[in-house]
N, C-alpha and C positions, 0 to 999 in steps of 0.2 A: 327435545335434545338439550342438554348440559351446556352450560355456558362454555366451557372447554374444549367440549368437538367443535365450538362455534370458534374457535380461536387457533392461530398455527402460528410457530417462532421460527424465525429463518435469523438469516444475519443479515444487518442492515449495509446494503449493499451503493444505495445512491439515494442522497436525503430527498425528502421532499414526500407528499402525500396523494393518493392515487384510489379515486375513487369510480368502478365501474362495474360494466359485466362482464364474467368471464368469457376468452378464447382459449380454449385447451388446446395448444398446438404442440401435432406430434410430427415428428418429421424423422419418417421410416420407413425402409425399406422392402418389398417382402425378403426372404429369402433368396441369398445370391446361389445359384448350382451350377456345378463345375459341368460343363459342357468338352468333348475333344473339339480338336480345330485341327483340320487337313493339313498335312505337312507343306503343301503346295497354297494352303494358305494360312499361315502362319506368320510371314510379311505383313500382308495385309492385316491380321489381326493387331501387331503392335504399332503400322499406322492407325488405326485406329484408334487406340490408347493414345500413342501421340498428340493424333488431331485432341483425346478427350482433354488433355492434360491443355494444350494450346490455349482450345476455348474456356476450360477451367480460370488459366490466366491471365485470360482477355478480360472475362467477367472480372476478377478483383482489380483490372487497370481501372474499369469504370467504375466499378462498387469508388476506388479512392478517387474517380474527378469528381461523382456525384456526392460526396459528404465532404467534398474538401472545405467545402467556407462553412460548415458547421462545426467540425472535428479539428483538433489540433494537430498539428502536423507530426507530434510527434506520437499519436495516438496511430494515426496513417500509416506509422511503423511497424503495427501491431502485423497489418493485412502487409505489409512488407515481408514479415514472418513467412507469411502461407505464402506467398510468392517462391520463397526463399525453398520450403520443404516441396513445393511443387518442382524447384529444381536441383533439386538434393540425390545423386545419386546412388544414396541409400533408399532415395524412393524408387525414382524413376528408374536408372538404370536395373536395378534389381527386381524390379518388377518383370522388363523388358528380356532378363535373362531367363526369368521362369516359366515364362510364354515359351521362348525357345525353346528352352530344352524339356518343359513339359508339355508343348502343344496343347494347351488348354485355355479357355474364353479370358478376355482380360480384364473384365469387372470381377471374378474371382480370386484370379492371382492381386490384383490390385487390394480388392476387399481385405483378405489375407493378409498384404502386406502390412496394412495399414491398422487391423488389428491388433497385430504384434506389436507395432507402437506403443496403440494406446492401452494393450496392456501391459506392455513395460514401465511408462509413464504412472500408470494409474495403480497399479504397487508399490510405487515410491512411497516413504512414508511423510515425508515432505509432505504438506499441501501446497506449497508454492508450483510443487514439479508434477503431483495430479492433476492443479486446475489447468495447467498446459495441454493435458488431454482434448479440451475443448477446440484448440487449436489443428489439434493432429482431424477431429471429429470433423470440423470446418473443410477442412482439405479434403478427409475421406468424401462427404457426399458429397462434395463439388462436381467431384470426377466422376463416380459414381451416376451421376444426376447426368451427365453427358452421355456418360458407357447405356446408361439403362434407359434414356428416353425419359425419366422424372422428370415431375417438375417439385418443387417446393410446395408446400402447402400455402395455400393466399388467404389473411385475415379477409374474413366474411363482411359484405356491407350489413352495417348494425345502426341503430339506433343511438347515437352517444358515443363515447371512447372508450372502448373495452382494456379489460388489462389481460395480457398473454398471460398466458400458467403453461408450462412445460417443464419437461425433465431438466432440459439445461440448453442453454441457447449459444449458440458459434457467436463470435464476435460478429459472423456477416451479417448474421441474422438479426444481432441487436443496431447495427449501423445501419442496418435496411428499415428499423423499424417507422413505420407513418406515423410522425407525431401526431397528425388531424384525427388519424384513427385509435391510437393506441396514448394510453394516460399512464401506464405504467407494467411491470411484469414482474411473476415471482417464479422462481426457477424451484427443482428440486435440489439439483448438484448447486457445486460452485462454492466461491468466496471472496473478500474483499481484494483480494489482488488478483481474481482472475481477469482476465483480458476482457470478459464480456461484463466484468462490472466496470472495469476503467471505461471500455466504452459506453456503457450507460453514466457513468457519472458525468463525461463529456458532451454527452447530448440532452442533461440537465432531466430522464429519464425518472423518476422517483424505482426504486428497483428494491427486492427483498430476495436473498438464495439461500442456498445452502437447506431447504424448507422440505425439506425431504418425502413428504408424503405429499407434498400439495397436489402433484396431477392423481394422486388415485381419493381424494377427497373431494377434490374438485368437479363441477361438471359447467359444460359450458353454459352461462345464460345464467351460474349464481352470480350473485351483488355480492362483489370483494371490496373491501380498505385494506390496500398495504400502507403501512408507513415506514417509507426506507429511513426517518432519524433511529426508529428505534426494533426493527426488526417482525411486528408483532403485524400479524393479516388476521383480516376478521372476516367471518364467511356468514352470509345473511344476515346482517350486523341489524340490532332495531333501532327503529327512530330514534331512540333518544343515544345511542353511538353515531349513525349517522350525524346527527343533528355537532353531537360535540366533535368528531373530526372537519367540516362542511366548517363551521366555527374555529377551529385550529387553524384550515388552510388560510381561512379568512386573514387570523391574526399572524400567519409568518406571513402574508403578503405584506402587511403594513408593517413587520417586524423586520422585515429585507430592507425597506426602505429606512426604517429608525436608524437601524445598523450601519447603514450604507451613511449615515450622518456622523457618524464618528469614525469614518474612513480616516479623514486629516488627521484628527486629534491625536495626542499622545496619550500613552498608557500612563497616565499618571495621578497619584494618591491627590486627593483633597488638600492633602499638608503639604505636596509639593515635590514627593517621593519618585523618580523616575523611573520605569522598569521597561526593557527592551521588548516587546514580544516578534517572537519569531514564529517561521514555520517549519515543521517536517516533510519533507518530500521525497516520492520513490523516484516520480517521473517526471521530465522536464515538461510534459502536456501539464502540470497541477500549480505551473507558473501561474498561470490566468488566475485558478483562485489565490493565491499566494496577494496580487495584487490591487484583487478585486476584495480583499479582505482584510486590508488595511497592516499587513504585516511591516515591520519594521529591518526586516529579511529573513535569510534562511540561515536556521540555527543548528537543522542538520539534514546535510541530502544523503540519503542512503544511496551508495553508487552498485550496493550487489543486482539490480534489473539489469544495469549490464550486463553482469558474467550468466546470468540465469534464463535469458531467452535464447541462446543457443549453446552450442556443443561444444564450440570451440573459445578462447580464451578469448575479453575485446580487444585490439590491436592500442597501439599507444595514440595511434591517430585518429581514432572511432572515439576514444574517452577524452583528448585533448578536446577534441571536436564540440564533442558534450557538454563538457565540464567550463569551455570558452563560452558559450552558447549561453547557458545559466547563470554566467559572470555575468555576462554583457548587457542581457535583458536586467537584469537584478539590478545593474550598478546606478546609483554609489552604495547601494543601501549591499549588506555585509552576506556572505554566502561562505557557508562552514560546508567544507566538505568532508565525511567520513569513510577515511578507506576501508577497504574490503571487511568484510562483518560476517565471513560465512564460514560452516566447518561441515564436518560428514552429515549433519541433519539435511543441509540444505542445497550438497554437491555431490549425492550418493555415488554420482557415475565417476567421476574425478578423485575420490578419495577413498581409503581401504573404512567400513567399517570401526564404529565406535560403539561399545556398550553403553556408555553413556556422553554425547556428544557437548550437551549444555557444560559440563566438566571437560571438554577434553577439548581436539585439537583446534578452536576456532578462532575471529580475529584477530588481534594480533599475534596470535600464536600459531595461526597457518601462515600468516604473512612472513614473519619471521624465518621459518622453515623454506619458505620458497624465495629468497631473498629477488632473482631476478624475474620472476611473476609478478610480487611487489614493486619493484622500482618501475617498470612499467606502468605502472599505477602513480607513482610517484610524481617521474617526470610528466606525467600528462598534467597534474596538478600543480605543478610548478610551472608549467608551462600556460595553461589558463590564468595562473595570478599577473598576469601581464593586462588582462583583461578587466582587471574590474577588484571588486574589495572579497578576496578571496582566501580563505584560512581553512590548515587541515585540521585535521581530530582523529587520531588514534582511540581504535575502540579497544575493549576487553584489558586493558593495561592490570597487572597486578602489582606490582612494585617499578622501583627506581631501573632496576637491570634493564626490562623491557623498552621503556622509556627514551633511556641512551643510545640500546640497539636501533630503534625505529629514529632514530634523530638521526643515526650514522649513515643508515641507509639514505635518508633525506639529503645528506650532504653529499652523499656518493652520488645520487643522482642528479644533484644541481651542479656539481663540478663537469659529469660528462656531459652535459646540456650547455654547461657554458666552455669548453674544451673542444663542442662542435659549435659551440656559433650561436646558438640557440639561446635566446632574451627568457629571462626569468623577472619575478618580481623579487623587486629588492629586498622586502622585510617581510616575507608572508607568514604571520604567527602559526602556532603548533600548539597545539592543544588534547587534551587528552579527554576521554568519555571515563568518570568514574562510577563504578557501576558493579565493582567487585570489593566486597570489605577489606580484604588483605590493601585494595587501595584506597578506601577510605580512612583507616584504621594509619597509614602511610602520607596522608593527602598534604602535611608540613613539608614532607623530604621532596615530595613530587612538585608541589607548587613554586619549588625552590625553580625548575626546570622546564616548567610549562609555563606557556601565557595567556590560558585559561583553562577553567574544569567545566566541562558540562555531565551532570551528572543522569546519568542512566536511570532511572527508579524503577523501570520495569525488571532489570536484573537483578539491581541493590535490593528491591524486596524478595526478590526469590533468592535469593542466595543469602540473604540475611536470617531469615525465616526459612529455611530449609523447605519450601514449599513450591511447585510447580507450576508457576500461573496458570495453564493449560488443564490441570485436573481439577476438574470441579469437584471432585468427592473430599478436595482440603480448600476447596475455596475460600472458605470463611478465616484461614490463617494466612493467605495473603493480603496483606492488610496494611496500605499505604501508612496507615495511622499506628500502626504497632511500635510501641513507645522506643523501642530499639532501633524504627529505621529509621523515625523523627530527629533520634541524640545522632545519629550518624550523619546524615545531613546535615543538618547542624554544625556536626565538624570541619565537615568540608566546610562547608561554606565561612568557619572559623579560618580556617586554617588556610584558603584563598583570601581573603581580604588581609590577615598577616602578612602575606607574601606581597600584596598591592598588584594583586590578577582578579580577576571580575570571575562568575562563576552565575552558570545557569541550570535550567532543569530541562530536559527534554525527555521524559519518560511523561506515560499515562499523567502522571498528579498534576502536572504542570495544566490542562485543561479541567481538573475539575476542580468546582467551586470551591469547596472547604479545603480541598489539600493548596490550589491556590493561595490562599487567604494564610496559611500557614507557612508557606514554601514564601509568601511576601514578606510576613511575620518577622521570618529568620533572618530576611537581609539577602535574599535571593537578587541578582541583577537581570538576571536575562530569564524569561519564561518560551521554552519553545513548542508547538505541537500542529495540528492538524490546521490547514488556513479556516474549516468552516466553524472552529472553536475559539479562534482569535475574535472577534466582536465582544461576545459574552465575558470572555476573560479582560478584553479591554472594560469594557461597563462597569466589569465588577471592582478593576482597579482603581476606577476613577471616582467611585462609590465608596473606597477605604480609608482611614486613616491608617497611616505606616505608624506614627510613634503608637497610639491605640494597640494594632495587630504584633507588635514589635517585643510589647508587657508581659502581655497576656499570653501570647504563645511560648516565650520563654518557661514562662510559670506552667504552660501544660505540659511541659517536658518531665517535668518531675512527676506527673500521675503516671500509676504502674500499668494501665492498660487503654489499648486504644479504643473502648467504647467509652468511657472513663474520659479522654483528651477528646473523644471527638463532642460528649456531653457538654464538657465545659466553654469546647471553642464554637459549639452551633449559634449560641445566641448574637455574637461576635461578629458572624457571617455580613457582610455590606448588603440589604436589600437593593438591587437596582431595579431602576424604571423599567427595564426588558426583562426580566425574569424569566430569560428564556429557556433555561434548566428546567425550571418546573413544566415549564408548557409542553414541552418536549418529549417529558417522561411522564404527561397525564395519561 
């Protein structure tokens, strides 16, 4: 067999390495058939239902006592969810109406119902709002498993810690999973924000998804390595791959602890350069690494998981709630919060249809549009600055108009908060996400009126470059290094320091090595990104000279293309003692 069939790519799901034999675990139903039910007993049938639904959410009371001192409480929220659709009258009572008035078994009508969900869901083109299908799947067999007398399938006593391989795992399933018995899992479905990766990343799980073929390759009792850093499972791997992953684990156990050594330290050059590093965050459960990773705060919390786990809008009290919560633990250290960041890609059900959505109505241009949607967003974030060092960030900004708009609304909302009595923070800065060239190209007039930039790169290259991050068939022109997004960057960060406002990166480049090393080059202050990539980035910092990187990167702006700048700035790169880039991606 080909080294290739010997090999399968998922997405790397929850870091860490995992080396066992297979469990193929399926967990399936046979066929549900519609049976009648006697009109005389048709009561009893949706007691029945009832009771199954009861016991359905008895089970997830205890599924959350039994994982509570492992899992983060806000993770616990996830199984709050299926709680939630357990008692959603789009489930249950409609369920219970079609029993009635079709007299027919209620694991059918139920099954049915719950179909229709998760093929609603799973049509979406969104991946955020297909990998919620897991969720709707969670719920379905729960009840199902009561209605039919199932049980789950039970990993087998084995020899070692095997790693699960199935289609796609419910978040119960992953929170159930036996660490003594299981060393890691790779799913078919899924991806990094579904719910059963946050919960694998919470239960420190090594995980690989999205692997598509793995259960029909798979068989139980083959010898797998997943490696959730970097996606890639290797199926009957030979001694000498074992031998060099068994050696990798080795070296990120001692590499935990190196790293864990420059928790204190500051991110700072050899010559004495100081640079902030921050984290990105979806979920307040990804504090713990935030902390444990030595971050210097959070540089941007993405708040759309709120709007995106249910149907309905968050209340001003649910996001207050939140957003006080992340102050509080975080404080002193700085927390950037960024409002709503979603358009028709990401709210199909909420919003009409876009041809083209990345262009059209999203960020601050949906916010703007729903002015009193937004303020409710607003005032909750004014409302937490009372708590702790807390600043907002307007995303998708294209010029000065939008700017003033989103400040007017800021001030309308901080008058009726203080007109009801209600304590705000006194100075809480405003800042903008630059990330669109019309506002790069603008970034003097805007700096005049913000009190700092953090600049997007994930966008700024696709909309600079006319290129799709998402299509791999033009992958090779997305190109952090493409000598156009470098001069632009550049600007900005020209044109905040003129103004005398600080100016950071929180897109992809900011964690990788050589766009770091460039993005420090330029005079960047604040680098922000993922908590498991802040160490590396610290090492590397500390490993640089700033006037060095300062010269030389200026001079690679003038080459005309980015194989060309990345040529000349490779040698440049600071070796550090951890070298954990390379190790990573051996």
């Amino acid at each position: 067999m080909s080294e290739e069939r010997h090999t399968l790519k998922g997405i790397p799901a929850s870091p860490g390495i995992a080396i066992g034999r297979a469990f193929v675990y399926n967990r399936r139903f046979a066929a549900i058939h519609q049976r009648p039910i006697p009109s005389d007993r048709v009561e009893a049938e949706i007691k029945r239902f009832r009771d199954a639904v009861d016991a359905a959410l008895n089970d997830l009371t205890q599924l959350q006592r039994r994982i509570a001192v492992d899992i983060d409480q806000d993770i616990l929220k996830i199984f709050r969810t299926h709680q939630a659709v357990l008692e959603d009258p789009e489930v249950v009572d409609v369920t219970i109406v079609r029993i009635r008035r079709e007299k027919t078994n209620a694991e059918y009508v139920f099954d049915d119902v719950m179909r229709g969900w998760i093929s609603s869901y799973s049509s979406i083109e969104n991946p955020f709002f297909r990998e919620r299908t897991a969720d709707f799947e969670d719920v379905h067999y729960r009840v199902l498993e009561k209605l039919t007398g199932s049980a789950r399938p039970r990993i087998e006593a084995t020899e070692g810690k095997v790693v699960l391989v199935a289609h796609s795992l419910s978040p119960s399933d992953t929170a159930e999973i036996d660490r003594d018995s299981v060393c890691g899992f790779i799913t078919d479905a899924g991806g990094q924000t579904s719910h059963t990766a946050i919960v694998a990343r919470g239960l420190a799980v090594p995980a690989v998804v999205g692997a598509n073929i793995a259960t029909q390759e798979i068989t139980d009792g083959t010898l797998i390595i997943i490696d959730g850093n970097t996606g890639m499972v290797h199926l009957d791997p030979d001694p000498e791959t074992i031998g060099r992953y068994e050696e990798t684990q080795s070296q990120l156990s001692v590499l935990e602890h190196e790293l864990q050594e420059l928790h204190d330290l500051p991110a700072e050059t050899r010559d004495g350069r100081r640079i902030e590093l921050s984290a990105n965050i979806e979920l307040p459960a990804e504090l713990e690494d935030v902390l444990n990773h030595g971050a210097d705060g959070i540089g941007l919390y993405r708040t759309e998981f709120l709007y995106l786990v249910r149907n309905e809008l968050p209340s001003e009290e649910e996001q207050t709630r939140t957003y006080m919560d992340i102050a509080r633990r975080m404080a002193p250290h700085a927390v950037i919060i960024r409002t709503l960041d979603l358009g028709a890609d990401k709210m199909p059900t909420q919003m009409p249809d876009e041809a083209n959505p990345a262009l059209g109505q999203r960020g601050i241009r949906l916010c703007l549009s729903r002015p009193e949607m937004f303020k409710v967003q607003l005032r909750a974030i004014l409302r937490a600055s009372v708590e702790g060092n807390v600043s907002l960030m307007f995303p998708m900004i294209s010029g000065i108009h939008e700017l003033r708009r989103a400040k007017a609304l800021l001030d309308e909302a901080r008058d009726e908060l203080l007109t009801a009595g209600v304590p705000v923070g006194q100075s809480m800065p405003v800042g903008i996400m630059v990330e669109i060239p019309s506002a790069a190209l603008t970034a003097h007039d805007l700096a005049k009126e913000a009190d700092f930039f953090s600049i997007g790169t994930n966008d700024l290259i696709q909309y600079t470059v006319a290129a799709d991050r998402g299509n791999s068939s033009i992958a090779s022109l997305y190109n952090p290094c493409h000598p156009a997004v470098l001069r632009l960057v550049a600007s900005i960060i020209d044109a905040a320091h003129d103004n005398d406002i600080w100016v950071g990166v929180c897109g992809a480049m900011a964690a990788h090595p050589l766009a770091a090393c460039i993005l420090l080059g330029l005079g960047v202050d604040e680098l922000s990104m993922s908590p498991l990539d802040i160490p590396e980035i610290k090492s590397l910092i500390r490993s640089a000279d700033y006037q060095e990187l300062k010269t030389i990167t200026r001079d690679a702006l003038d080459l005309p293309t980015s194989e060309e700048i990345m040529r000349f700035l490779k040698p440049y790169q600071p070796r550090t003692e951890l070298d954990v880039s390379d190790m990573l991606r051996s």
